[in-house]
C-alpha positions as CSV (number, residue, x, y, z in Angstrom):
1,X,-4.1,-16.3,-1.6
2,X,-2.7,-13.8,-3.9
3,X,-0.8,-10.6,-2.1
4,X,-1.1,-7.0,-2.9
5,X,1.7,-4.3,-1.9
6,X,0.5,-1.0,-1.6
7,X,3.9,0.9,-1.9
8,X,3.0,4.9,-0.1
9,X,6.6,5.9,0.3
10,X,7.2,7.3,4.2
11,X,7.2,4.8,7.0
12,X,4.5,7.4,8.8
13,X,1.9,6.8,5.9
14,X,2.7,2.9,6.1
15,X,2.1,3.2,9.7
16,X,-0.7,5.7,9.2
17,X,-2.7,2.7,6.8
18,X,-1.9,-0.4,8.5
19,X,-3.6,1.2,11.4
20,X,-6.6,2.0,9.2
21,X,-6.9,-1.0,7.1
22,X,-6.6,-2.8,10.7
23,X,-9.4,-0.7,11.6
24,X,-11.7,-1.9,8.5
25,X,-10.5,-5.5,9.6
26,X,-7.8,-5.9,6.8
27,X,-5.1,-7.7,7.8
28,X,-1.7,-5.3,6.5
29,X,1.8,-6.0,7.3
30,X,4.3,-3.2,6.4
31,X,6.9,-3.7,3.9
32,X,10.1,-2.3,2.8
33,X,10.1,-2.2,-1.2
34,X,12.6,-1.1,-3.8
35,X,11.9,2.5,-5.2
36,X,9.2,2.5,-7.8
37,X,9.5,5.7,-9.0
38,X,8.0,7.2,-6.1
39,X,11.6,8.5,-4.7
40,X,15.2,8.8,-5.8
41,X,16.4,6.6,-3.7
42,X,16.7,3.3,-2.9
43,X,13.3,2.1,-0.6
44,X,10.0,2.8,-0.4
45,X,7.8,1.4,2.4
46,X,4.4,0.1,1.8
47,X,1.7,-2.4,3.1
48,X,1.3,-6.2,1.8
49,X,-2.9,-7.2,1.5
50,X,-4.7,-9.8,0.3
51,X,-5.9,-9.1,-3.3
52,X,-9.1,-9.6,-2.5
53,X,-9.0,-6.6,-0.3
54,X,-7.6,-4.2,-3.0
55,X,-10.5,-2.3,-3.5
56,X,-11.9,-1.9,-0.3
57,X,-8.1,-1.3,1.4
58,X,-7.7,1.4,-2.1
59,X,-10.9,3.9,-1.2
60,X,-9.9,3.9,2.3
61,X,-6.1,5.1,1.6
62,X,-8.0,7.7,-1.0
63,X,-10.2,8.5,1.8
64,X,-7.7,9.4,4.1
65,X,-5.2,11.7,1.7
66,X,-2.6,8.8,1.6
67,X,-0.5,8.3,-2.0
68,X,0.1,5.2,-3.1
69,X,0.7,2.9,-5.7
70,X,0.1,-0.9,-6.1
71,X,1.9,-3.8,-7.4
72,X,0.8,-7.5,-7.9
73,X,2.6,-10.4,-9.7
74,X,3.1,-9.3,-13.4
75,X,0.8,-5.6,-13.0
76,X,1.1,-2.1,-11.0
77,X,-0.6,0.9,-11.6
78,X,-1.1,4.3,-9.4
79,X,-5.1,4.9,-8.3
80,X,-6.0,8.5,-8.0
């Protein structure tokens, strides 16, 4: 099972979708990442999904007004 790791920045929007991916039944465990652009700083926070999920966990963050940007083995990319 490939993972997925949804970097969004602010422990309150990791919190924020975990809650809703749980909610669509997609399992989400927060994470604490390196900075990825999205701040100056150091860490990020984001959520780690199955790959499988990506699309379905993607509209539902897009949905609900939270930023984000992925990252999989070898390929990231921001979603609008």
């Amino acid at each position: 099972m490939q993972q997925c790791i949804l970097s969004i920045g602010t422990i309150t929007y990791a919190i924020r979708a975990r809650k809703l991916l749980a909610a669509s039944r997609i399992s989400a465990r927060i994470v604490k990442t390196t900075s990825g652009g999205r701040s100056s700083g150091g860490c990020t926070y984001g959520v780690e999904i199955d790959a499988a999920d990506m699309l379905t966990a993607s509209g539902i963050l897009s949905r609900n007004q939270i930023p984000f940007e992925w990252s999989r083995a070898g390929q990231s990319g921001r979603l609008p």
